[in-house]
C-alpha positions in Angstrom: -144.5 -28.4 -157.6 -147.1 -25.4 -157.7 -146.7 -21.8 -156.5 -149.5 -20.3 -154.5 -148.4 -16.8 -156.2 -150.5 -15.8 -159.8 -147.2 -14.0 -160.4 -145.0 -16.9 -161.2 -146.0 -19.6 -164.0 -144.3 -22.0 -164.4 -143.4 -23.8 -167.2 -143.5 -27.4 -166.3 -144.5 -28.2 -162.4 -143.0 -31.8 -162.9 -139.1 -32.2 -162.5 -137.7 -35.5 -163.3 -135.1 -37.1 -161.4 -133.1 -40.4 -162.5 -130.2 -41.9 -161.2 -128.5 -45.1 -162.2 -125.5 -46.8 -160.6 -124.4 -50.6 -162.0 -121.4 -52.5 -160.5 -120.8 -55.7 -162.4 -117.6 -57.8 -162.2 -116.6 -60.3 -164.6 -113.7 -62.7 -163.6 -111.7 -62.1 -160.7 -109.5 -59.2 -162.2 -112.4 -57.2 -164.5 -115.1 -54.3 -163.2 -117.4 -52.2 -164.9 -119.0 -49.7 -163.1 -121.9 -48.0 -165.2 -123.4 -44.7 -163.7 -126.6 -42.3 -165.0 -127.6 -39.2 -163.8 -130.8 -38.0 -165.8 -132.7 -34.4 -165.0 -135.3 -32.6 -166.2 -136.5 -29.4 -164.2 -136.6 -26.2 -164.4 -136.0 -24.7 -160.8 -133.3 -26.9 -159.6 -130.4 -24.7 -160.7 -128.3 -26.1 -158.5 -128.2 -29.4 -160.5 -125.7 -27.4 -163.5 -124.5 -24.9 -161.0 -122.2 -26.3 -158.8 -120.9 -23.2 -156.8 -124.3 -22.0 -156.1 -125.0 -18.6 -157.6 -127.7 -19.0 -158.9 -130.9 -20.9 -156.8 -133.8 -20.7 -159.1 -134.8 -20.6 -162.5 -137.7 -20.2 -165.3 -136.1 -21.8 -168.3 -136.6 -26.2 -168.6 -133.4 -27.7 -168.9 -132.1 -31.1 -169.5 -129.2 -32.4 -167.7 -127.1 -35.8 -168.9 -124.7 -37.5 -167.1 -123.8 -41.0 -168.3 -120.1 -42.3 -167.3 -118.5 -45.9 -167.5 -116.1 -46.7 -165.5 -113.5 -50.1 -166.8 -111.6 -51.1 -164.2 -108.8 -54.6 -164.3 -106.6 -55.8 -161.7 -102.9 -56.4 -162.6 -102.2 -57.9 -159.7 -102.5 -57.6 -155.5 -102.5 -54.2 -155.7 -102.0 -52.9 -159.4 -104.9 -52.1 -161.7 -105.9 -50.1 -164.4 -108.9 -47.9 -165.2 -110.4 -46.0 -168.2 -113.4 -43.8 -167.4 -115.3 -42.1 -170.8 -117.8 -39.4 -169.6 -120.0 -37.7 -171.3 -122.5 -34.9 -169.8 -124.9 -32.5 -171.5 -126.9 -29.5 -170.7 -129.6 -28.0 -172.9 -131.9 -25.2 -171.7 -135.8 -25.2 -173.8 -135.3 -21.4 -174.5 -131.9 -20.3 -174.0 -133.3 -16.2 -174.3 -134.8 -17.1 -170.3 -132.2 -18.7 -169.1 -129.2 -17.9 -166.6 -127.0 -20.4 -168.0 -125.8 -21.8 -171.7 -126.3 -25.2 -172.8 -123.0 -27.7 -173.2 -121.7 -31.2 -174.0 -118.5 -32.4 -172.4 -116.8 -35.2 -173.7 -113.9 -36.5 -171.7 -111.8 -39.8 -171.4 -109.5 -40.3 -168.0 -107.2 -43.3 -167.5 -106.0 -44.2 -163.8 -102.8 -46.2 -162.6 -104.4 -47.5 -159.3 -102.4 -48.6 -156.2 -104.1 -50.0 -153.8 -102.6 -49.1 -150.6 -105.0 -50.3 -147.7 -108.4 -52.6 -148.4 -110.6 -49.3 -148.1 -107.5 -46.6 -150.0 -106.7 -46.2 -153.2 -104.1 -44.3 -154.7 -104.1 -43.2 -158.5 -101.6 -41.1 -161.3 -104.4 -39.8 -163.6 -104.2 -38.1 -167.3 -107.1 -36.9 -168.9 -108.6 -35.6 -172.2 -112.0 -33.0 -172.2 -113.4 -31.5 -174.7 -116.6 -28.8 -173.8 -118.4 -27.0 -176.3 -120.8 -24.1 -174.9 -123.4 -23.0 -177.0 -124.5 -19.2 -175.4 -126.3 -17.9 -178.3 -125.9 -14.3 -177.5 -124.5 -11.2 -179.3 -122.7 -10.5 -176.2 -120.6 -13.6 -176.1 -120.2 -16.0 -178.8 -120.2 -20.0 -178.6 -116.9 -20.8 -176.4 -115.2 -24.1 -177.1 -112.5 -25.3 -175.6 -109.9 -28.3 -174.9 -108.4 -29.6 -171.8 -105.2 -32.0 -170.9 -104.9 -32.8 -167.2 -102.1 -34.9 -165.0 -102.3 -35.4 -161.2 -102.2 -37.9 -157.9 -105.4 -38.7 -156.4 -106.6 -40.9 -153.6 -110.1 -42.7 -153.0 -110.9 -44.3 -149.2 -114.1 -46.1 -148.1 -115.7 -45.3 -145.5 -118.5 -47.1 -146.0 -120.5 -48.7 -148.7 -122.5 -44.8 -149.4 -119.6 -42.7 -148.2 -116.3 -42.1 -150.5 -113.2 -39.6 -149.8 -111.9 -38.5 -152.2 -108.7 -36.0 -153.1 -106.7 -35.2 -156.0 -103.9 -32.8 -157.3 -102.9 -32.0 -160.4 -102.6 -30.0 -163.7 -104.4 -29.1 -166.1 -104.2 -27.1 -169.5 -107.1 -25.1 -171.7 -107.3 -24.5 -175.3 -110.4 -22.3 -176.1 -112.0 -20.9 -179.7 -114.3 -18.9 -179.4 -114.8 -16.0 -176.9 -112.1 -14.0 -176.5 -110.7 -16.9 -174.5 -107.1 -17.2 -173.6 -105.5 -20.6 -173.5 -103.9 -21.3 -170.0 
């Protein structure tokens, strides 16, 4: 990408996208479902901000996203899932940019019921644990710890289209910040 304006340089004009997405079962009962999502940009805010304030950016970044996701049957409709996440976000010069860096760690386990061939119902519970380095003197470094519970549902549509829905609870422990724990 190149900018026809003198006003703007850019730092890198190369953004780097990767995506990776395995399926693998072993046995009639076992999946493993391996999934990557690899970026390196600078503009494309909208990769680490999800609500959308922010549309453009000066700063390289890095953003992670590796997640496996262990699935076995116990049955006709029974199974049982473990997903471990991880995803990072580190900015080259944290001085330009709009956002901090992070690293989120978190492990979810699923009760699955299947309840038609393309819906799935689950009772989730999940650990996080996010640690937000701002480097600021306005706010300090912000960690905090998470517990959520819930019902969720997953239906096919087709092979590149997923529903999805859940409800649920969750509780925060933060250090750092000023932070209160709710």
């Amino acid at each position: 990408r190149d900018y026809t304006s003198a006003q703007f340089n850019q730092a890198n004009r190369i953004s780097h996208f990767f995506d990776f997405d395995g399926d693998f079962r072993i046995g009639p009962s076992w999946r493993i479902r391996v999934k990557d999502h690899f970026v390196r940009t600078t503009v494309e805010l909208q990769e680490v901000d999800q609500g959308g304030e922010l549309t453009f950016g000066v700063a390289p970044f890095v953003l992670h996203e590796p997640e496996i996701d262990m699935s076995v049957s116990l049955g006709g409709r029974l199974g049982v899932t473990v997903i471990p996440r991880y995803s990072e976000v580190s900015f080259d010069n944290l001085g330009e940019a709009s956002f901090f860096s992070y690293q989120r760690r978190s492990v979810e386990s699923r009760m699955t019921y299947v309840v038609s061939p393309p819906t799935t119902a689950y009772a989730y519970y999940e650990l996080e644990s996010t640690d937000q380095n701002r480097r600021q003197d306005v706010f300090s470094d912000v960690s905090y710890r998470s517990t959520s519970m819930g019902l969720g549902f997953v239906r096919t549509v087709n092979r590149a289209v997923l529903g999805r829905g859940a409800i649920g609870f969750r509780s925060m422990r933060f250090t750092g910040g000023g932070s209160k724990n709710f």
